[in-house]
C-alpha positions in Angstrom: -105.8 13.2 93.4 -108.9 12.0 94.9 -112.2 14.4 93.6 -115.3 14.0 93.6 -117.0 16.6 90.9 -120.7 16.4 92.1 -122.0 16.6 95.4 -125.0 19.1 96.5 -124.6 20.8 99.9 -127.7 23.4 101.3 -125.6 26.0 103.9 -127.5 27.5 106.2 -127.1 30.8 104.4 -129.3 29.1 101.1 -131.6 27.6 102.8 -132.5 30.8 104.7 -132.9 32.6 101.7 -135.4 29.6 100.7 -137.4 29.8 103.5 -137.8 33.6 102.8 -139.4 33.1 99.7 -143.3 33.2 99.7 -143.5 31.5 96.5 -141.8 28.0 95.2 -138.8 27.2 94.9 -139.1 27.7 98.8 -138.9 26.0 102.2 -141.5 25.8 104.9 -139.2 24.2 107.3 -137.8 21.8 105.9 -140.7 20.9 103.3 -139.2 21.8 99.7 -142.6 23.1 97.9 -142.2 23.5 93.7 -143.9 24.3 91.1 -145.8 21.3 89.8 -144.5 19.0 92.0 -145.6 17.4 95.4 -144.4 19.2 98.8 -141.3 16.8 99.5 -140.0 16.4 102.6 -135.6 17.4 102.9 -133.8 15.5 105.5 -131.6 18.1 107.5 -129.1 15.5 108.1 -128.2 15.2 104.2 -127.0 18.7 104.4 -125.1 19.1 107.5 -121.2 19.5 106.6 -120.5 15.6 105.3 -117.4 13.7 106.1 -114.8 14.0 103.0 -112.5 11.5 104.3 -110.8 10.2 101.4 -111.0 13.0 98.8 -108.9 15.8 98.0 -111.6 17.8 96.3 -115.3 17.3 96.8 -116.9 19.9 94.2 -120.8 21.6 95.7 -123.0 22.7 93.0 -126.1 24.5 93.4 -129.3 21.9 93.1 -130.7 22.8 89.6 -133.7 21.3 89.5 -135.3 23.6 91.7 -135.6 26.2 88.6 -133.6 28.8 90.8 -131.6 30.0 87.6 -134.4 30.4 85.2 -136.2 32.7 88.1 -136.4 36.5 87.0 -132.9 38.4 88.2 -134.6 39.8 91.4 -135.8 36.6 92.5 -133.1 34.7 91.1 -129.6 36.1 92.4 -130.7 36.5 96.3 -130.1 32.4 96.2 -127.8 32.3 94.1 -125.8 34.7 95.9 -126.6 32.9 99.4 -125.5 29.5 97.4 -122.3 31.2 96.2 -121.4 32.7 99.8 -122.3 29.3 102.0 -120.6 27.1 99.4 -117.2 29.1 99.4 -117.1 29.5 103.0 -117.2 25.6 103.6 -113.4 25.2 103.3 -111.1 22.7 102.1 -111.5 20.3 100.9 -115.1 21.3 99.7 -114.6 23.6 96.5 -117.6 24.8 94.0 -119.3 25.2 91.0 -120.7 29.4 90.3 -124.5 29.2 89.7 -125.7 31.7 87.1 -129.1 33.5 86.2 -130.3 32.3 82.9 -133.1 34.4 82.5 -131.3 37.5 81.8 -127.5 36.4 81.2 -124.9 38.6 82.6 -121.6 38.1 81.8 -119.7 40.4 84.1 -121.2 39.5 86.7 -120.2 35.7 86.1 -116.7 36.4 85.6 -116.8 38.2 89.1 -117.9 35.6 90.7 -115.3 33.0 88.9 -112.9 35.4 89.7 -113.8 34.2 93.4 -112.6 31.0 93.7 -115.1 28.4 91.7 -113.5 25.2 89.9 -116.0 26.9 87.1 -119.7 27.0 86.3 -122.9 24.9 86.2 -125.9 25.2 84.0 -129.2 23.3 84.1 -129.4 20.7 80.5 -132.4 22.6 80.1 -131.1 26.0 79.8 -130.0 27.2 76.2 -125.9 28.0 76.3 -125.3 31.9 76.0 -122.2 31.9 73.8 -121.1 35.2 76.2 -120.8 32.9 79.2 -119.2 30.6 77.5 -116.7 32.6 76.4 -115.8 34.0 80.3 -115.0 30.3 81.1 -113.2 30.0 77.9 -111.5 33.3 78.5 -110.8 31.6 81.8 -109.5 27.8 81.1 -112.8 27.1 83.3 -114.5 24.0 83.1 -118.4 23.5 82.2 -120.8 21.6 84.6 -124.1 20.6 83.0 -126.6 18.9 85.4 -130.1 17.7 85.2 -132.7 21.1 85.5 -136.5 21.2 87.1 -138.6 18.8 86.1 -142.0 17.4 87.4 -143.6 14.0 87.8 -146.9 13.2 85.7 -149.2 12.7 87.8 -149.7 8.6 89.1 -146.0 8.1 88.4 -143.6 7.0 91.2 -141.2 9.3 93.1 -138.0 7.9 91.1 -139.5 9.2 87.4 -138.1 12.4 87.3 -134.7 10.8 87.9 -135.1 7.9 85.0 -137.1 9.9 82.2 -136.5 13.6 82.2 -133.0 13.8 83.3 -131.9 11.2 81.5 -133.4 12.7 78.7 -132.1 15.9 79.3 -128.8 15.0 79.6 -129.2 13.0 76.4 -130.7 16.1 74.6 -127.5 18.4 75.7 -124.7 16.0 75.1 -125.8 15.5 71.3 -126.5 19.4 71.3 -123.0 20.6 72.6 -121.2 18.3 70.0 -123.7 19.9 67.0 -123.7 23.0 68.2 -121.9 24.6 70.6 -118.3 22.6 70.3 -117.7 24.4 66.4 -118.2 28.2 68.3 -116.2 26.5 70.8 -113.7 24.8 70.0 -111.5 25.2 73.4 -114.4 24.8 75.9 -114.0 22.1 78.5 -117.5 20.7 79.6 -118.4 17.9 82.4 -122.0 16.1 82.0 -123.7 14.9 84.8 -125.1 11.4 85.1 -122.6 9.5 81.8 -124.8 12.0 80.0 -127.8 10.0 79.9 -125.5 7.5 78.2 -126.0 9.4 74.9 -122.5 8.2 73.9 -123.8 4.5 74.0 -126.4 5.8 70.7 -123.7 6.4 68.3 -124.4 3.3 66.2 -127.7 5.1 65.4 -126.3 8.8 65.4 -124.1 7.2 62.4 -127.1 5.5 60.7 -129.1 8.6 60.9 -126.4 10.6 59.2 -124.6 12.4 62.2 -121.9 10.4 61.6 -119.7 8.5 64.2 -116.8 10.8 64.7 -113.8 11.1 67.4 -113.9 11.2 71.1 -113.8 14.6 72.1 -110.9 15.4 74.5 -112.3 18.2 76.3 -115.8 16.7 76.7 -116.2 14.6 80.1 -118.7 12.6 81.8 -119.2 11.7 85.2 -120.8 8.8 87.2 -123.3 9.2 89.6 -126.1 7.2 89.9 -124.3 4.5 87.7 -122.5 1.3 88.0 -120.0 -0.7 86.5 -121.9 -2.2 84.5 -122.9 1.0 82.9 -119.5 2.4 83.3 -118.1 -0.1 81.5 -120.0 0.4 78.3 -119.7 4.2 78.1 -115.4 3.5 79.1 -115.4 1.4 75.6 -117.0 4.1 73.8 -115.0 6.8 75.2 -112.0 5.4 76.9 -111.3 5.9 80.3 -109.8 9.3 80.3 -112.9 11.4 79.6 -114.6 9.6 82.6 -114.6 11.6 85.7 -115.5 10.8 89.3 -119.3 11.8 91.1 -121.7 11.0 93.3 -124.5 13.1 93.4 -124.2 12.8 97.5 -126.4 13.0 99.4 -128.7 11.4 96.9 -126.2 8.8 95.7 -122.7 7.3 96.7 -119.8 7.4 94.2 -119.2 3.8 92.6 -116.3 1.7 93.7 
């Protein structure tokens, strides 16, 4: 089977509910306005159903860098909802990742939503893992996304920084944390990391020199490609071996590798 695991698709139904916002993360038109960050202009064309020719499953997931799941509840689930109802309604072979609010955590109410139809649930790198949501998708034999969350350009750097330093870093930060921390509460959890997780895996020389030890590959921890290469590829596949590497592209913003 043919699947892509990362692709970002804006329905008409969420980007409504951005442009009825009055405060960022919003639209005016199709200017994306966030906090701390330059107005940026959205091509309309990189969200207009995509041609899937080729793949049996092309997975949406809601854009986390916006911030949308760290907004309070009120503001918060009006997108997500809208994400939730565009993305499901966009037929095969398009399938989704559930978007959660992470500012006040509610379990029932992502386990509802699973119970809809999503190949499981994404959480920004930035957002601390709530062991009850964890437990739903565990409860569930639901895979974890974790993608790149907000984060803003200093000023006088190029447009491309927040995709080299930050989410690199973030991803980094998360892959190291999920193998510390959460992997002993659980032990059963499947989780997907955007981006060859920063290529944390390549740093285990100097985990092991720093005392965190080398250890095994974990079976049930994954990474996928986007924005990489083979050349990268190829040094995170003799780390891990190939079976924990996992197709994405990050479309629009990227194209799978060959």
């Amino acid at each position: 089977m043919s699947i892509d695991v990362h692709q970002h698709l804006w329905t008409p139904a969420f980007v409504a509910a951005l442009r009825a916002r009055t405060s960022p993360p919003r639209l005016d038109g199709w200017t994306l306005l966030l906090d701390g960050e330059p107005p940026y202009e959205v091509d309309p064309a990189d969200h207009e159903r995509r041609d899937a020719a080729g793949l049996e499953l092309a997975l949406v997931s809601l854009s986390s860098p916006l911030g949308v799941e760290f907004l309070p509840p009120g503001e918060a689930w009006p997108l997500i909802e809208a994400y939730h109802e565009g993305a499901l309604g966009l037929g095969e072979p398009f399938g989704a990742w559930a978007a959660t609010c992470h500012s006040e955590p509610d379990p029932d109410r992502l386990a509802a939503d699973l119970d809809r139809g999503f190949a499981g649930l994404q959480i920004p790198a930035t957002a601390v893992p709530d062991d009850r949501l964890l437990e739903v998708l565990t409860a569930r034999d639901l895979p974890l996304f974790v993608h790149p969350g907000p984060a803003a350009a200093p000023p006088g750097t190029p447009p491309w920084w927040p995709a080299l330093v930050p989410y690199v870093q973030q991803m980094h930060a998360a892959w190291h944390h999920f193998h510390a921390v959460v992997r002993p509460r659980h032990p059963r959890l499947r989780v997907c990391f955007a981006l060859l997780a920063g290529l944390a895996p390549l740093h285990t020389e100097r985990l092991a020199a720093r005392g965190g030890g080398r250890g095994q590959v974990d079976p049930g921890f994954f990474v996928e490609t986007s924005s990489y290469g083979p050349r990268a590829i190829d040094a995170i596949v003799r780390e891990l071996g190939i079976d924990v590497v996992v197709n994405g592209s990050d479309a629009p913003y990227a194209t799978a590798p060959d």
